[in-house]
N, C-alpha and C positions, 0 to 999 in steps of 0.2 A: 062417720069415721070410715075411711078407704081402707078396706081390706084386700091385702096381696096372696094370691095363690101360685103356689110352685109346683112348677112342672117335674115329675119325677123319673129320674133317669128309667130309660128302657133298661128292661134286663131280658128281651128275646136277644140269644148267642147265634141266632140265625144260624144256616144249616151248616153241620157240620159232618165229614165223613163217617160219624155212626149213622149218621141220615138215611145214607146213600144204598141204597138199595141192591145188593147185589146178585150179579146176571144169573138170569137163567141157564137151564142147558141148553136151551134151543138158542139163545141170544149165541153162547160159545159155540155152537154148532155151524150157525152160518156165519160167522166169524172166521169159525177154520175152511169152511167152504170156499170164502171167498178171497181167502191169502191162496187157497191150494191153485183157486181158478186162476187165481194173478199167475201164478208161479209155472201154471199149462200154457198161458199167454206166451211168457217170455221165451218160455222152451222153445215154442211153434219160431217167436221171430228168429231166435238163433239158429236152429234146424234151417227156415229159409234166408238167411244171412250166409250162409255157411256154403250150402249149395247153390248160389248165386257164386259166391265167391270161389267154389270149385271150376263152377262152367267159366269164368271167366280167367281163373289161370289156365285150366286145359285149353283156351282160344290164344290166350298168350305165347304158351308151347307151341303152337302151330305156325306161329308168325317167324318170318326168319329173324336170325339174331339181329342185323343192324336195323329192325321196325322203329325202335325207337326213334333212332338217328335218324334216319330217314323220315320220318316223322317230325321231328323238330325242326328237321333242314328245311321240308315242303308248308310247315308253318311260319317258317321265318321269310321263306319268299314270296307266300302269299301277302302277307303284314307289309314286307317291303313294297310290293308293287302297288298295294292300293295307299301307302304312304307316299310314292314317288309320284303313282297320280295325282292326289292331294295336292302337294306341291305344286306340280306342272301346272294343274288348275288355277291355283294362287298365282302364278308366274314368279314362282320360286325355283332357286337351284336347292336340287334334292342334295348334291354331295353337303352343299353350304349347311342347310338344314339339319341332317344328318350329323355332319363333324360337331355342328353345336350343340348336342345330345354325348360327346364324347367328354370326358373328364382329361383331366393333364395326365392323371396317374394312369388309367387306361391308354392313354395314346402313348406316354413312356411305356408302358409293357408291350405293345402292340409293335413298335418301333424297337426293340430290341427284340422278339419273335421274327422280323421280319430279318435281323442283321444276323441271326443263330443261322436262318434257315439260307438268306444268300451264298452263294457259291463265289467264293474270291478266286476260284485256281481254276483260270481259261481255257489250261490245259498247255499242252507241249507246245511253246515256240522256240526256245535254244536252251541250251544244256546251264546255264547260269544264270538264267530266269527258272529252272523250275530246281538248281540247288538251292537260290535262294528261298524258293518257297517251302521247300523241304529243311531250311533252316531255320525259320520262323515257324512250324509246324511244332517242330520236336522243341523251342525255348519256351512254346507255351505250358507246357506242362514241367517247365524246370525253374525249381526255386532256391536261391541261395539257404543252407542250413542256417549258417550263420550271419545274419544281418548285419551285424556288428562289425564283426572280422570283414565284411565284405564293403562297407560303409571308409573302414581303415585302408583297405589294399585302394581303393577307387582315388583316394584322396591321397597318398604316399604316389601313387606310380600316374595321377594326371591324366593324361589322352594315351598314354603308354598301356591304360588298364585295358583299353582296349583294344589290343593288338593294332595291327597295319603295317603298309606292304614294308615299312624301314625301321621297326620293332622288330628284335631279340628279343621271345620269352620264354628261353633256358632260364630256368632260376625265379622267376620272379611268381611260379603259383606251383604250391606245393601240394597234389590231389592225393585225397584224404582215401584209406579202401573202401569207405561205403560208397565217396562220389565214381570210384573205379567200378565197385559191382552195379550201380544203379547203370554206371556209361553199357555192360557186358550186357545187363537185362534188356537194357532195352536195344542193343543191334539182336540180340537173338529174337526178342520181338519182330523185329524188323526183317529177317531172313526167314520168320515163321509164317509172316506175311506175305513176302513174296513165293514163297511156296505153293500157297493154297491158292495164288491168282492166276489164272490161266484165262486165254481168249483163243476161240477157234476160229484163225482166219481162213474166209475161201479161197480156195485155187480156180483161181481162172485158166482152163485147158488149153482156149485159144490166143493164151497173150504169148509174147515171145521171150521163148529161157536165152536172157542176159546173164544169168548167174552161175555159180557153180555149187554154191550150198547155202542155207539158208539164213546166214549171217551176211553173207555178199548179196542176195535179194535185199535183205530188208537194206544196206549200207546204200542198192543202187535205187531203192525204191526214195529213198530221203533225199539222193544227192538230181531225182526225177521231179521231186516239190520243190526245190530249189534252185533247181538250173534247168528244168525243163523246157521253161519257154521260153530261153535264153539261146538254147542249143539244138532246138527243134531242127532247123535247118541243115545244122553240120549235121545232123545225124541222118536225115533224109538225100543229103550228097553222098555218103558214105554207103547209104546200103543203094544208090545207083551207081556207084562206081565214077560219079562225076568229082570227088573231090578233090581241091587243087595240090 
């Protein structure tokens, strides 16, 4: 007859925290020693973190203001030129290379940067090229108040809205007082500006007094850029007494 034996469940609860032996003094002693040692470490690295980063702003201070700038510029032409030789090497055009490194949106900003900063006004050639420029100057900064109303007058009065030399317009625009003060502000702008603009011209000692005050110089010096070389002659007959 087969006899069965059963295995009987363990009952060691294996160890448990009343087990656990608790530390000595000496155990918490160099415990605290060595959180203090940690804590002298990091001190020492900030102390020298700190005075690295003193001497290095005091070298900063010393450099003139535009370092930086001047800095980025001479890093940027360095990069360019051993890029443009790159290229050159390859038998590539640097511009081509280059432009195809630029984005559309960067090349629209770069392209109106460039139209902000060009100079459209050549400068004085006649008195109705530069009203005109002085007319277009002062409409850019002027905006109808009223859209509306303005949208109305444009389409009731035709090509009449905008004047010309065989338009009448008594009657047809009735200006409101703030378009009246805004018109006052800005000619006093305008007269506050020519005020503060002066230019010292030289006097030439040896050239010959044609004038009698200094409204008749500059009148003969204008009508000298324009008929000068026309008249050279008559005028060289005239002071020999040769003329007919």
């Amino acid at each position: 007859m087969a006899s069965s034996t059963a295995t009987a469940p363990s009952t060691d609860p294996g160890p448990s925290s009343s087990s656990i032996a608790p530390k000595t003094a000496a155990e918490k002693h160099a415990e605290r020693m060595a959180r203090l040692k940690n804590l002298h470490l990091q001190r020492n690295e900030a102390r020298v973190s700190n005075h690295s980063e003193v001497l290095a702003e005091d070298e900063r201070k010393k450099l003139p203001t535009n370092w930086e700038a001047r800095k980025r510029q001479a890093d940027w032409l360095i990069d360019d030129s051993k890029a443009r030789a790159e290229a050159e090497a390859k038998g590539l055009d640097y511009n081509r290379v280059k432009l195809m490194k630029v984005s559309a949106a960067e090349a629209d900003r770069f392209d109106k940067l460039k139209s902000k900063k060009k100079n459209a006004d050549p400068g004085f050639s006649d008195y109705e090229a530069q009203t005109a420029r002085q007319y277009n100057r002062l409409i850019k900064t002027m905006e109808p108040r009223d859209l509306v109303k303005y949208e109305e007058q444009k389409a009731q009065y035709g090509d009449a809205f905008y004047g010309g030399p065989n338009v009448v317009l008594q009657g047809m625009h009735k200006d409101s007082p703030g378009a009246i003060d805004k018109m006052v502000k800005d000619l006093e702008q305008q007269i506050d500006k020519r005020k503060k603009f002066s230019r010292r011209r030289t006097h030439n000692d040896d050239a010959d007094i044609d004038y009698i005050n200094e409204k008749n110089a500059r009148f003969n010096k204008k009508l000298e850029r324009f008929y000068g070389e026309h008249t050279a002659e008559i005028k060289q007959n005239l002071e020999r007494g040769t003329a007919i």
